[in-house]
Every structure is written in structure tokens, then in C-alpha cells.
Backbone as CSV, one residue per row, in Angstrom:
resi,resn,N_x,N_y,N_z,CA_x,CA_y,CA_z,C_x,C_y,C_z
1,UNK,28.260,2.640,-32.499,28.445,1.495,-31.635,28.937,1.971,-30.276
2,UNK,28.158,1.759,-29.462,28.686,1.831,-27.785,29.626,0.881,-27.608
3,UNK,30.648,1.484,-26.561,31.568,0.682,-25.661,30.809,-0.150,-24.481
4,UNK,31.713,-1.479,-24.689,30.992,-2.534,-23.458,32.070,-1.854,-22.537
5,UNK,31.206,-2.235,-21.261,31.848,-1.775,-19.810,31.887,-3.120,-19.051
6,UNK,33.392,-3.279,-19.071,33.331,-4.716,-18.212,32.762,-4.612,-16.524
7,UNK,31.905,-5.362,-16.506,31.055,-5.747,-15.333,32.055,-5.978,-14.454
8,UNK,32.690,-7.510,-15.043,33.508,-8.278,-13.873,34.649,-9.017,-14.275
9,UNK,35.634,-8.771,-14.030,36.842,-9.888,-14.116,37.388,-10.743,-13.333
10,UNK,38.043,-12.229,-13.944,38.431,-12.594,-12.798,39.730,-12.843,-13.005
11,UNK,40.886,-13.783,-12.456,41.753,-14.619,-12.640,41.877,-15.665,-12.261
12,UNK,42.301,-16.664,-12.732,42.419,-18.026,-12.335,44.239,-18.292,-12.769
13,UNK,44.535,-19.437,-12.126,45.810,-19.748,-12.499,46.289,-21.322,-12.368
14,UNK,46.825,-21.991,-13.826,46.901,-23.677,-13.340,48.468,-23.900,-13.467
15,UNK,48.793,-24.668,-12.733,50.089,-25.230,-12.778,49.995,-26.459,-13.375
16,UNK,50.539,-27.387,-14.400,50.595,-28.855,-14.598,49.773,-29.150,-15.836
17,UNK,49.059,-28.541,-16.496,48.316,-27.999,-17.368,46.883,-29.259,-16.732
18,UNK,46.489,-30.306,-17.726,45.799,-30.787,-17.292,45.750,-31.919,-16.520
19,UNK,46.857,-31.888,-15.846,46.917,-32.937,-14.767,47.695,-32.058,-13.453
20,UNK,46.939,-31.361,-13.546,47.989,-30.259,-12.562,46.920,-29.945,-11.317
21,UNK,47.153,-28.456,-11.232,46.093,-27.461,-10.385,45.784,-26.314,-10.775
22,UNK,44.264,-26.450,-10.779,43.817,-25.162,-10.862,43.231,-23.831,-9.685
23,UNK,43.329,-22.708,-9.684,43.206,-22.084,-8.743,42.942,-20.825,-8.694
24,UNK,42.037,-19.994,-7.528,42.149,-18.696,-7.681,42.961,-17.683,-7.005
25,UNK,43.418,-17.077,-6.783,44.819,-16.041,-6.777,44.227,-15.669,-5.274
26,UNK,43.122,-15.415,-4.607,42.803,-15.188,-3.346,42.814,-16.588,-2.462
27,UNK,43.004,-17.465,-2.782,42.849,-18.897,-2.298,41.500,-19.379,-2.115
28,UNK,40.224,-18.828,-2.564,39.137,-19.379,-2.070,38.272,-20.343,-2.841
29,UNK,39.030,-21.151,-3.925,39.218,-21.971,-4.720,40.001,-22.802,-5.136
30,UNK,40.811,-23.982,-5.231,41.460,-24.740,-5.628,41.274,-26.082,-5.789
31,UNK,41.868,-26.706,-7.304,40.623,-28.012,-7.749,41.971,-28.599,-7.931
32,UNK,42.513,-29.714,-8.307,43.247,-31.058,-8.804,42.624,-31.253,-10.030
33,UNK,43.033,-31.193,-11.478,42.286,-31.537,-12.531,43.024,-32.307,-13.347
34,UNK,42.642,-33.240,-13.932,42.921,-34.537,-14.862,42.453,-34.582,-15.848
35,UNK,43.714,-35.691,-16.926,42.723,-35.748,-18.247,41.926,-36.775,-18.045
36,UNK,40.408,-37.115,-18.586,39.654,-38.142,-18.552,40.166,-39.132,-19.328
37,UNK,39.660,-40.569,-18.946,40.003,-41.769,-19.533,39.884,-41.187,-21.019
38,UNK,38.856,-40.601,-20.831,38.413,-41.127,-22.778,39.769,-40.358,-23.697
39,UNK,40.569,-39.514,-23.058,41.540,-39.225,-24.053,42.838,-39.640,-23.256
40,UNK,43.196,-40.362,-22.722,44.394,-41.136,-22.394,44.962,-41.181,-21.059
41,UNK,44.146,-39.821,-20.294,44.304,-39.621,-19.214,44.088,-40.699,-17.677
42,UNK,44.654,-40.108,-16.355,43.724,-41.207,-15.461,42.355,-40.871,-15.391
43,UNK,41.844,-39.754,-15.151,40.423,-39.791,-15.407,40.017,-39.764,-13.630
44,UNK,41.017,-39.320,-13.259,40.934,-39.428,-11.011,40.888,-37.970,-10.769
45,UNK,39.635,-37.233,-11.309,39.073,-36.115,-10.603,38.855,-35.132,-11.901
46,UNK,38.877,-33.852,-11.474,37.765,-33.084,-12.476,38.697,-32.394,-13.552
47,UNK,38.072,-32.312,-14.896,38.650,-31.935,-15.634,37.791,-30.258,-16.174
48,UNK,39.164,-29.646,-17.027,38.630,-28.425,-17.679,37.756,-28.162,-18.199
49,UNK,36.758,-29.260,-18.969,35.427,-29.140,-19.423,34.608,-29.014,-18.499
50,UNK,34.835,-29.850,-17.459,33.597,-30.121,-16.716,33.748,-29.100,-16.041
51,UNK,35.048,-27.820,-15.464,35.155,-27.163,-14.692,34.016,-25.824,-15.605
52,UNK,34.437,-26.126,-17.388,33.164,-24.873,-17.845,32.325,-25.324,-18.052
53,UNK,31.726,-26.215,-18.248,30.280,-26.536,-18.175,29.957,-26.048,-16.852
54,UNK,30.289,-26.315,-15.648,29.895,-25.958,-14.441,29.663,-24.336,-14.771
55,UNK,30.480,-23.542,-15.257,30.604,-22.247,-14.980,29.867,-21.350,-16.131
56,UNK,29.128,-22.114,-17.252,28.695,-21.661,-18.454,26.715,-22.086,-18.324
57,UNK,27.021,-23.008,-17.453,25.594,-23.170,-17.259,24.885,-22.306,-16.069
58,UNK,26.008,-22.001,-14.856,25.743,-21.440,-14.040,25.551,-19.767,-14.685
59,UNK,26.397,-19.360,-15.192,26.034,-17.954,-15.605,25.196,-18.205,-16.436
60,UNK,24.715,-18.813,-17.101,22.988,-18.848,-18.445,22.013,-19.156,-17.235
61,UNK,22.486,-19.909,-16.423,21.421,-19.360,-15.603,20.781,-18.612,-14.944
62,UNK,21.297,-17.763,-14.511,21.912,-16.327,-14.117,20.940,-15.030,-14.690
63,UNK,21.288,-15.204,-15.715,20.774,-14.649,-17.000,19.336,-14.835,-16.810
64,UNK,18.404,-16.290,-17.454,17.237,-16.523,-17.361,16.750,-16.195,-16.488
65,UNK,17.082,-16.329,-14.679,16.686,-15.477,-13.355,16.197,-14.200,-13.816
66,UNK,17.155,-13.728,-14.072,16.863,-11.768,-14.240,15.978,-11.691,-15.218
67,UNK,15.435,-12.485,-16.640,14.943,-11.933,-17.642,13.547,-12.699,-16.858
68,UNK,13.164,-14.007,-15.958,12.424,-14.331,-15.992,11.520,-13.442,-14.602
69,UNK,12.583,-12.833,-13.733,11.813,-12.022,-12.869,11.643,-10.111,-13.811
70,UNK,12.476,-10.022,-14.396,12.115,-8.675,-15.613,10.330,-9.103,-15.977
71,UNK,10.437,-9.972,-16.443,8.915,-10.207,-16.788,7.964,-10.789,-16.057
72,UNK,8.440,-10.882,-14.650,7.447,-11.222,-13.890,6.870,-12.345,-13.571
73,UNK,7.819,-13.498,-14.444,7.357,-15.331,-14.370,8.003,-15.616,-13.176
74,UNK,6.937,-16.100,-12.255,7.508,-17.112,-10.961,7.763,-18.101,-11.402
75,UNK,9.089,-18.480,-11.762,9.396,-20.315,-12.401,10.893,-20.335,-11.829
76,UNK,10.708,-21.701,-11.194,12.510,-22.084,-11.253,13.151,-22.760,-12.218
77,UNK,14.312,-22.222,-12.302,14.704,-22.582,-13.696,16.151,-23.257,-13.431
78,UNK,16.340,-24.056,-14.589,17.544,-25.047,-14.543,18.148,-25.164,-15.706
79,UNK,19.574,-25.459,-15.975,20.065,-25.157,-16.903,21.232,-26.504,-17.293
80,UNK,21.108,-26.854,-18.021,22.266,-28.271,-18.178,22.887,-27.438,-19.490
81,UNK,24.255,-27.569,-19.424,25.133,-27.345,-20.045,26.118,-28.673,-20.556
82,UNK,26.204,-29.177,-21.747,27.150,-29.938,-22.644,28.084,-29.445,-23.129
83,UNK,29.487,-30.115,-23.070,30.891,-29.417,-23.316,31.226,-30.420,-24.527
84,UNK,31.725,-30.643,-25.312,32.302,-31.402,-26.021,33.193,-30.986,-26.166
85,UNK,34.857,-31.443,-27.012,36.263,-31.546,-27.072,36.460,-32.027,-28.261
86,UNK,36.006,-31.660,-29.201,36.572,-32.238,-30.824,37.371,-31.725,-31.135
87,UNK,38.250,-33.052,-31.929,39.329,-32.561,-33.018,39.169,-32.632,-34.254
């Protein structure tokens, strides 16, 4: 078994947990995030799911780019990502 070689790391950092702030350590990011109505929250701006869905669809997309120009398909491609929160 080969060793993975980390590509890329990042950090992020939230204060308030989910009604707080989230942020990145260089400042070139910072969000206000809430819990949504549907679990008791106000539901007045973006929450932690929606912050990875944003960031889970964007890198699968990412992905399909490179494998779809590897093989040579001219296609644009799009990617919707669903988060769910079960207990």
C-alpha cells in the first residue's frame, strides 16, 4: 500500500457554533451562519450544510473536469449536491 500525499490543506475557524461565524484564518472568507427553521433555529442566513454542499459539489466537480478533459469529452458539466442532517 502506497502513502497518500496530501495535495492541500486548509483551515477554517467558527466562533458561536451554529449561530455564530464562520471563517478563514487569512480573512478572505467570512460567513454569519444559522440554524434553519426546520430545526428550531432563525433560519436568517447560511447554514453548515449548505456551506458543504456548496463545497462537496464544487470539488466533484472538479474532479469530472479533469476526467472529462483526460478523455477528451468537450461537455460542461454540473453537479448538484444534497446534504441531509438525520438523527
Amino acid at each position: 500500500m502506497t502513502e497518500s500525499k496530501v495535495m492541500y490543506q486548509t483551515t477554517a475557524i467558527n466562533t458561536g457554533g451554529r449561530n455564530g461565524e464562520s471563517r478563514l484564518p487569512d480573512g478572505s472568507f467570512s460567513v454569519k451562519v444559522s440554524t434553519p427553521k426546520q430545526m428550531g433555529g432563525p433560519g436568517q442566513g447560511t447554514n453548515p450544510e449548505q456551506l458543504f454542499a456548496l463545497g462537496y459539489s464544487a470539488c466533484f466537480n472538479s474532479a469530472l473536469e479533469i476526467m472529462l478533459q483526460q478523455a477528451k469529452i468537450e461537455a460542461k458539466s454540473e453537479v448538484t449536491a444534497e446534504v441531509s442532517l438525520n438523527s
